[in-house]
LUMROMAR-702083 format. One line per field, with one value per residue (C-alpha): x, y, z; residue number from 1. Coordinates in steps of 0.5 Angstrom, whole numbers, plus 500, padded with zeros to 3 digits. Example, Ala and Ser with C-alpha at 12.3 -4.5 7.8 and 13.67 -1.06 7.14 Angstrom:
2
c1: [525:527]
c2: [491:498]
c3: [516:514]
nr: [1:2]
% end
This chain:
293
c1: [500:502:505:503:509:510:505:499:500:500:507:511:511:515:510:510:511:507:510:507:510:507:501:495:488:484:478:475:468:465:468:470:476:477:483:482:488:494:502:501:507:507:509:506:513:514:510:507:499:498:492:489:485:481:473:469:472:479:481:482:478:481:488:485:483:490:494:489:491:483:486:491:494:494:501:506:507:504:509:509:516:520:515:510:503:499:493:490:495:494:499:494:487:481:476:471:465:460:460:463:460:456:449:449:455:457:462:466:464:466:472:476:472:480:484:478:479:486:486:490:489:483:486:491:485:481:487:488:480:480:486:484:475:479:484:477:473:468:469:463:459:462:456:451:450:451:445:445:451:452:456:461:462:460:467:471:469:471:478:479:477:483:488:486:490:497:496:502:499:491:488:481:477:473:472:469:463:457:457:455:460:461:461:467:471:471:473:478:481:480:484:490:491:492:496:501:501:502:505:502:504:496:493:487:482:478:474:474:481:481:480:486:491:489:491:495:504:503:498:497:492:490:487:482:480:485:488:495:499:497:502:504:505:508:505:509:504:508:506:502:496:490:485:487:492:486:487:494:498:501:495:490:498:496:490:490:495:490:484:488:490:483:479:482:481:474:473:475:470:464:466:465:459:460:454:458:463:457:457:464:466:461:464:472:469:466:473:477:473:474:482:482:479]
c2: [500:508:511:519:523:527:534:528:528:521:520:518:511:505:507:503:504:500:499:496:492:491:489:485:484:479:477:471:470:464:464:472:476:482:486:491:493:492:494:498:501:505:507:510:513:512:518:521:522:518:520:515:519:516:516:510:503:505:499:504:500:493:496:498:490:488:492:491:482:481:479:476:480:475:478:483:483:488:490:491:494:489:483:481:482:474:476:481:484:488:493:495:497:500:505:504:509:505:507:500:503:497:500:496:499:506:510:509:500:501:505:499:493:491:493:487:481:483:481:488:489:493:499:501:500:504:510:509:509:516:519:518:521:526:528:527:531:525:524:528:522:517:513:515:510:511:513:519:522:526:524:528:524:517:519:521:514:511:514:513:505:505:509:505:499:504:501:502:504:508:506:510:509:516:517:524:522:523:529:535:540:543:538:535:541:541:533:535:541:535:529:534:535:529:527:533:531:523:522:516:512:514:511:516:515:521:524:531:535:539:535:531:537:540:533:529:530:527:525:518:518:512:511:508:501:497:502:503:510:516:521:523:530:531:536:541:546:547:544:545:546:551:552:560:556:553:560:560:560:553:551:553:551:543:543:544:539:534:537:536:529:527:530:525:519:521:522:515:511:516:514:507:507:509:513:515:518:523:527:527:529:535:537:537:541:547:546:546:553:556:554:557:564]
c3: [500:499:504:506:507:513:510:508:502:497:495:489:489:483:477:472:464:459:452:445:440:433:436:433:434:429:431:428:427:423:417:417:421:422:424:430:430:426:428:433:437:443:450:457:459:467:471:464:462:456:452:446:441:435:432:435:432:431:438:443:448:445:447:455:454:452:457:462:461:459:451:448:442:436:435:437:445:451:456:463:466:459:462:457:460:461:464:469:475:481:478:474:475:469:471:465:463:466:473:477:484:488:489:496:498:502:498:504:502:496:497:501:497:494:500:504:498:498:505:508:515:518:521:515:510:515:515:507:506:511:507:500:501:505:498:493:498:499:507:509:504:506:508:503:497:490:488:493:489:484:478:480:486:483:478:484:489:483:483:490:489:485:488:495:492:489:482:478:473:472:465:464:458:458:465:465:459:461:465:464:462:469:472:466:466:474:474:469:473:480:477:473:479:483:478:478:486:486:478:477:470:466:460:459:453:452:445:447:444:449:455:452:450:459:461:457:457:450:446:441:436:432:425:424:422:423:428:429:431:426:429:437:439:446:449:452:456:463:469:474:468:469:465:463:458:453:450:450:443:443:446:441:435:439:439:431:428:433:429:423:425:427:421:417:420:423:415:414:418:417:409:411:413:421:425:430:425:422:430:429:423:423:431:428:421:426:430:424:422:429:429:421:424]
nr: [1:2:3:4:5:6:7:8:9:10:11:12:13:14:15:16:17:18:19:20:21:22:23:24:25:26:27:28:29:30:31:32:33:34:35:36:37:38:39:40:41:42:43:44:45:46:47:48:49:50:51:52:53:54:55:56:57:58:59:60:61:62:63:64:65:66:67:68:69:70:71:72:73:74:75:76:77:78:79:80:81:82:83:84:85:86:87:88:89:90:91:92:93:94:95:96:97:98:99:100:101:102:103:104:105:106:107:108:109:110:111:112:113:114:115:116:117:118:119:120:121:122:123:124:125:126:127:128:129:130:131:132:133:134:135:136:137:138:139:140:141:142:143:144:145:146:147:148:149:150:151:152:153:154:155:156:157:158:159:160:161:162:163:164:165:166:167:168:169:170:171:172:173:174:175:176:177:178:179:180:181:182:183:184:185:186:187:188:189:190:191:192:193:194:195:196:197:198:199:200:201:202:203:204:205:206:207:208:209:210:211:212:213:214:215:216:217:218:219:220:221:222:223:224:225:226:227:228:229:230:231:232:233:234:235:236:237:238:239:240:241:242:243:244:245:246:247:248:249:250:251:252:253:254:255:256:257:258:259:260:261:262:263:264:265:266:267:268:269:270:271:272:273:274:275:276:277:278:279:280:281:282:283:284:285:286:287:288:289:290:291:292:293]
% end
């Protein structure tokens, strides 16, 4: 488990590094195959914030289940710190789209549920548990159910679920979605922020440029059907980020070549017949439109 450091604050720990080489993913269904992704090469550098982009069918949740050790690739290795990744591990832990909280249990319940199947003895999990509702601003709700907290709060329990168990890596596969964009842009503002103080390996997977471009130290887009890398634009804002810097120069230069770069894969799979694709590629045109002016 973490440990705080002397001013309660969760310190920096042995983060992991994720790194794909070549990989492949066929699936085979009767008589048919269909190649997801195809020769897909990238890294989640060690205590970075990676975020994956792409239009709906590009494999972005396909890799989550790779890295996560829920799929085999049909060719290709997924590392772990040089150890190719053979099933699930305790190193890595998903927060998915869909809210995972127990409706039966307390926040405070669903918080220490890993810490409890793990077997960690009681008071540790207890001082844990207390320390990370007090960090995401949850410890007044402790005892409220699900059902009783907003999405917001909903988002937050679950991160605390997963930063209980000191996981070397935090995959998240569009955490914020849903929400209303209040709610999104003060998630956004809340999560950077843990990351700036904790530093922890992240693979984030995310539809919105500019959620993406706030959070992300690089950003790796994919191509659609199969997806591979199409390009990766380190993002060099300054740390600590504040939402000033939207409307700075180099964030309006980043935001435009990821447009550029969408645009044309967005066009590719509204071309191939993607319903998903037809929203997408109309946001991207009035963005296009908006970083011409």
């Amino acid at each position: 488990m973490p440990k705080n450091n002397d001013d309660g604050v969760l310190s920096k720990g042995d983060f992991g590094e994720v790194r794909l080489e070549d990989v492949t993913k066929v699936y085979e269904k009767e008589d048919q195959c269909q190649t997801v992704l195809e020769g897909c090469s990238f890294s989640a550098q060690r205590g970075k914030l990676t975020v994956l982009m792409g239009p709906s069918g590009c494999g972005k949740t396909v890799l989550i289940n790779l890295i996560a050790g829920y799929e085999n690739p049909t060719s290709g290795r997924v590392l772990i710190d040089e150890k190719p990744v053979t099933g699930t591990g305790s190193d890595r832990l998903v927060v998915f789209q869909e809210t995972a909280l127990f409706p039966w249990m307390t926040a405070y319940s669903n918080v220490i549920f890993g810490c409890q199947v793990q077997g960690v003895p009681k008071k540790e999990t207890k001082d844990r548990a207390e320390f990370i509702l007090r960090k995401v601003g949850l410890y007044e709700f402790r005892d409220k159910y699900p059902s009783q907290l907003s999405g917001g709060m909903q988002r937050r329990a679950e991160l605390a679920r997963a930063m209980i168990n000191d996981p070397k890596i935090m995959i998240l596969d569009e955490p914020f979605r849903g929400l209303d964009a209040m709610t999104r842009q003060l998630m956004q503002e809340f999560y950077v922020g843990l990351f700036e103080e904790v530093g922890r390996t992240n693979l984030f997977v995310t539809h919105e440029i500019d959620e993406a471009i706030f959070l992300a130290d690089r950003l790796v887009i994919l191509t659609y059907q199969p997806g591979k890398v199409k390009a990766e634009i380190e993002v060099d804002l300054p740390r600590p980020r504040e939402f000033h810097m939207l409307a700075s120069p180099r964030f309006m230069d980043i935001r435009a070549q990821a447009i550029d770069l969408l645009y044309e894969e967005a066009a590719k799979a509204f071309a191939a017949g993607s319903k998903t694709a037809y929203d997408l590629v109309g946001a991207l045109t009035a963005q296009k439109g908006m970083c011409n002016k």
